[in-house]
C-alpha positions as CSV (number, residue, x, y, z in Angstrom):
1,X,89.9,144.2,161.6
2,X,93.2,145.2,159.9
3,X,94.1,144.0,156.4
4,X,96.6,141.0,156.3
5,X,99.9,141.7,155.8
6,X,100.8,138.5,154.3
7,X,97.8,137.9,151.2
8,X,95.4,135.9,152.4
9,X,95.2,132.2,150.9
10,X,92.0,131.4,152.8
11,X,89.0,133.1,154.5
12,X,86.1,131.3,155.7
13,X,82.9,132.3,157.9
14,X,81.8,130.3,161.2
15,X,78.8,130.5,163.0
16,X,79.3,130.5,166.3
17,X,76.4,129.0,169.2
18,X,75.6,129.1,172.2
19,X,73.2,126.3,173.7
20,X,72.3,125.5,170.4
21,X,71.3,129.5,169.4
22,X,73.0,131.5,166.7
23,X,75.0,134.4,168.3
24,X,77.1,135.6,165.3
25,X,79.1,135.1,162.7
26,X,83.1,135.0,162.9
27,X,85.2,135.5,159.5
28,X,88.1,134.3,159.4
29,X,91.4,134.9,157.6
30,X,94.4,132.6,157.4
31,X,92.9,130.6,160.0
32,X,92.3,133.7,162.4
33,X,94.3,134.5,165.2
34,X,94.9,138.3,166.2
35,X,94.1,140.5,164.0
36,X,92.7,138.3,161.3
37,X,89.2,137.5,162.7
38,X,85.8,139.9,163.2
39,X,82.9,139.0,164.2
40,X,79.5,140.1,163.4
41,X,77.1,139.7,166.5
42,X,73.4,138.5,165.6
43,X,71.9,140.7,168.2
44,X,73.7,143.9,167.2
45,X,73.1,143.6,163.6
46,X,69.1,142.4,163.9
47,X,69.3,138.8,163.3
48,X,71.6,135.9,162.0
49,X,71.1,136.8,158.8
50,X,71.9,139.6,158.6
51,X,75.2,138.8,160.4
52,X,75.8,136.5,157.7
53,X,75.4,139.2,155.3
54,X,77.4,141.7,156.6
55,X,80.5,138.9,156.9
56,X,80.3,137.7,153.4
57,X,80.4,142.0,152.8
58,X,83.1,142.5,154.3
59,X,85.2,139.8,152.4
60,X,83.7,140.7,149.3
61,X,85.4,144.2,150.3
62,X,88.5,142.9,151.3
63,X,88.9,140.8,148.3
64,X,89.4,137.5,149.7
65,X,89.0,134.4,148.2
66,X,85.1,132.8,148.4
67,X,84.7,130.4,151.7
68,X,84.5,126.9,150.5
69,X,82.5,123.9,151.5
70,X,83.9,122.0,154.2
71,X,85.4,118.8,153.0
72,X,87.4,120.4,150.4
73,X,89.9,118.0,149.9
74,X,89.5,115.1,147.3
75,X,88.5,112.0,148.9
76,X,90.8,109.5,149.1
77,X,94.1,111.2,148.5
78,X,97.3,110.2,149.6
79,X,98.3,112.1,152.9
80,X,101.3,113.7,153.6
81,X,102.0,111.4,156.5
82,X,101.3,108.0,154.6
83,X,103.9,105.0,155.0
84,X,102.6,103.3,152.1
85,X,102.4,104.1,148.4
86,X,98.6,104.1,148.3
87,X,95.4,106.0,150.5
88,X,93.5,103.8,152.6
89,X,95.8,100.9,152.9
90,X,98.3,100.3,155.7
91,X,100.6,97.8,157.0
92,X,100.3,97.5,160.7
93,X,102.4,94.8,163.2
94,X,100.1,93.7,166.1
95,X,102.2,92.3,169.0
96,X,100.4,89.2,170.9
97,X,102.2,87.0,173.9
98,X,103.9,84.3,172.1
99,X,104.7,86.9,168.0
100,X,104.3,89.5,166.5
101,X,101.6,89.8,163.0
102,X,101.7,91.5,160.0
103,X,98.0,92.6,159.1
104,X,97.0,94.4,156.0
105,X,94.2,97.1,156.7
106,X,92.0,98.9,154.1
107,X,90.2,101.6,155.7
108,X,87.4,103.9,154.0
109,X,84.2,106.1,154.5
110,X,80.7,104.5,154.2
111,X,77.7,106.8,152.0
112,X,77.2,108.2,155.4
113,X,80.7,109.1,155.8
114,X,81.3,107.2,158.8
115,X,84.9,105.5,159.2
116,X,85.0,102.1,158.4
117,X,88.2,99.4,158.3
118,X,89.4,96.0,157.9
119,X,91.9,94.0,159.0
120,X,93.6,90.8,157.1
121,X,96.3,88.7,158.5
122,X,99.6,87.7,156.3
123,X,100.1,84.7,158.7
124,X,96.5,83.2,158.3
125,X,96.5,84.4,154.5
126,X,99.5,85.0,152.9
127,X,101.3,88.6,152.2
128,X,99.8,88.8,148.5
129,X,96.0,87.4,149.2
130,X,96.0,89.7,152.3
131,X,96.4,92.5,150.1
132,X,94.1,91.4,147.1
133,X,91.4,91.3,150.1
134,X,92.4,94.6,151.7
135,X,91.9,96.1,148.2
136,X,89.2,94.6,147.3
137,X,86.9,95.4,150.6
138,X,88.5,99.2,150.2
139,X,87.3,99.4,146.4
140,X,84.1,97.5,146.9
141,X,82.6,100.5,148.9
142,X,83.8,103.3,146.0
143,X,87.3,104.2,146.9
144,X,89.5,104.5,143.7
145,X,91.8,101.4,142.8
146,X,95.3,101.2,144.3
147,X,98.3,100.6,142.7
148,X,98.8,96.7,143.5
149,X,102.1,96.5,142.6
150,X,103.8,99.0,144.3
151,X,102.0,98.3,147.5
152,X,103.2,94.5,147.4
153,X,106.5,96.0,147.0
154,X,106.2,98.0,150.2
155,X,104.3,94.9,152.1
156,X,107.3,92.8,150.7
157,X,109.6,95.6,152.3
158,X,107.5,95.6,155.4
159,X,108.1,91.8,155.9
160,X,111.6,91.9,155.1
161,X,112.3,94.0,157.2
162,X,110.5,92.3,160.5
163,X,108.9,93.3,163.5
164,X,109.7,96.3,165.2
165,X,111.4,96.2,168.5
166,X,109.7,95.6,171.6
């Protein structure tokens, strides 16, 4: 394994299986790639274990940064890629045969982390009680409190706007 050129920002170990069985460890820099990866082998070094060992040695040596948990990322954030001013609440137009409709839809992780959403209409319950229940069924679970006003400024720029285009 050479040393990076570029510093390294992340290093993490991976197991890595085979039906189930432990064959090594795999530590990884940057993500891996060539170069930037070495595994340790179960078999060779006398047990999983010690594979693990010998991979959080070598890091230690190299002076990377300690693995993290997976997940590390705070819960709820806003992503990059978000339309809206707030996480977990989206406005989504839903073509049918005769319209198009504006739904509001909160979406979240239960305790057992499974994804879980919701959908409320603006047709069947107006564009501000829509959002009031979107919120609500997002917050009611744990999720952090949006910021109402700004997203009923979006919604409102969402329905001004119109449909898109079929």
């Amino acid at each position: 394994m050479s040393t990076p050129s570029t510093p390294a920002t992340t290093a993490h170990i991976v197991a890595i299986r085979r039906q189930g069985e432990i064959e090594g460890y795999q530590l990884r820099i940057n993500g891996g790639g060539a170069g930037l990866s070495k595994f340790f082998a179960a078999r060779k070094l006398g047990g999983a274990d010690k594979a693990l060992r010998a991979a959080r040695r070598l890091a230690r040596e190299l002076g990377l940064p300690k693995t993290r948990k997976r997940g590390g990322s705070e819960s709820g954030r806003l992503l990059s890629t978000s339309r809206t001013p707030a996480a977990g609440v989206r406005f989504e137009w839903t073509p049918f045969a005769l319209r198009t409709v504006l739904y509001v839809v909160a979406t979240w992780r239960d305790r057992a982390g499974h994804p879980c959403s919701t959908r409320f209409s603006v047709d069947r319950h107006g564009a501000e009680a829509a959002l009031d229940l979107a919120i609500e069924r997002r917050t009611c679970c744990g999720a952090p409190t949006p910021d109402r006003t700004a997203l009923l400024r979006a919604l409102r720029k969402v329905l001004r706007s119109g449909p898109p285009p079929r």
